[in-house]
N, C-alpha and C positions, 0 to 999 in steps of 0.2 A: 401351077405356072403363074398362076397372078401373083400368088405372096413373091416369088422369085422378083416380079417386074418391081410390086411395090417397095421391096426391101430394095433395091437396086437405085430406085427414086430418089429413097428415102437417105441412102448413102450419098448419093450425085447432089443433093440438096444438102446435105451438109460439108460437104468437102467445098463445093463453090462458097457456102457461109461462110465458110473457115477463111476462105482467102479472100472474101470481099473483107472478114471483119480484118487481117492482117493489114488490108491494102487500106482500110481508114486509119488504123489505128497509125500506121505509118502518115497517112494526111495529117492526123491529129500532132505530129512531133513527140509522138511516145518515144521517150529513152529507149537505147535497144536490148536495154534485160527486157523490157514486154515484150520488143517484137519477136524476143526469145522463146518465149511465154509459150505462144501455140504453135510453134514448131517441135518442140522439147518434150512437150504434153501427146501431143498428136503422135509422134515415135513413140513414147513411150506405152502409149497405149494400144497402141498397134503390135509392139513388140511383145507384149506380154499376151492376146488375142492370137500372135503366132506361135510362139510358143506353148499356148494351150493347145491349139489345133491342130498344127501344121502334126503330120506322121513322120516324115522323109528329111533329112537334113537338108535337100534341095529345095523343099518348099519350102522351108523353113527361114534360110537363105535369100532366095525368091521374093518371100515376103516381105524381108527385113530392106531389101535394099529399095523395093519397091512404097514402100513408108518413110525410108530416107529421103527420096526422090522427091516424097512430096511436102515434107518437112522443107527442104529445100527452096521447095515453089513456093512454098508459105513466105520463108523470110525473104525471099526475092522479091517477093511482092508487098511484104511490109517496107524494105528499101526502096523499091521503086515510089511509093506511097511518098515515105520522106523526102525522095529527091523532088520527087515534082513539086512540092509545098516549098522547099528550100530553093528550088529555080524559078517560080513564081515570085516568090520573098522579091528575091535579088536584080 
């Protein structure tokens, strides 16, 4: 039961990484092939993680759209990153 929480942490602690590092790099006026970069990465490693694991075409499914979602959030938050530094600028 503990490894269950720890690994759960350890997940939650890098998924917010991920988006804190999107939402500087967006600060920083990264071109948006990077802000690409960890969304693109993050799918696609998730997609292959589900398709080793998943059994059922539903989870499978499931997983995939649920890893899109957060690829999503990622570049959302590298946008919003950019905009605020560009509305600050201006």
């Amino acid at each position: 039961m503990i490894a269950i929480v720890v690994i759960g942490l350890l997940l939650l602690a890098v998924i917010l990484g991920l988006g804190y590092w999107s939402y500087s790099l967006g600060k920083r006026s990264q071109t948006n092939l990077v802000g690409a970069i960890i969304p693109a990465a993050y799918f696609i490693v998730r997609a292959i993680l589900a398709v080793m694991t998943q059994g059922s075409t539903r989870g499978l499914i499931t997983s995939l759209i649920g890893s899109l979602i957060f690829s999503l959030i990622y570049y959302c938050l590298f946008v919003w990153g950019k905009h605020r530094v560009n509305k600050v600028k201006a």
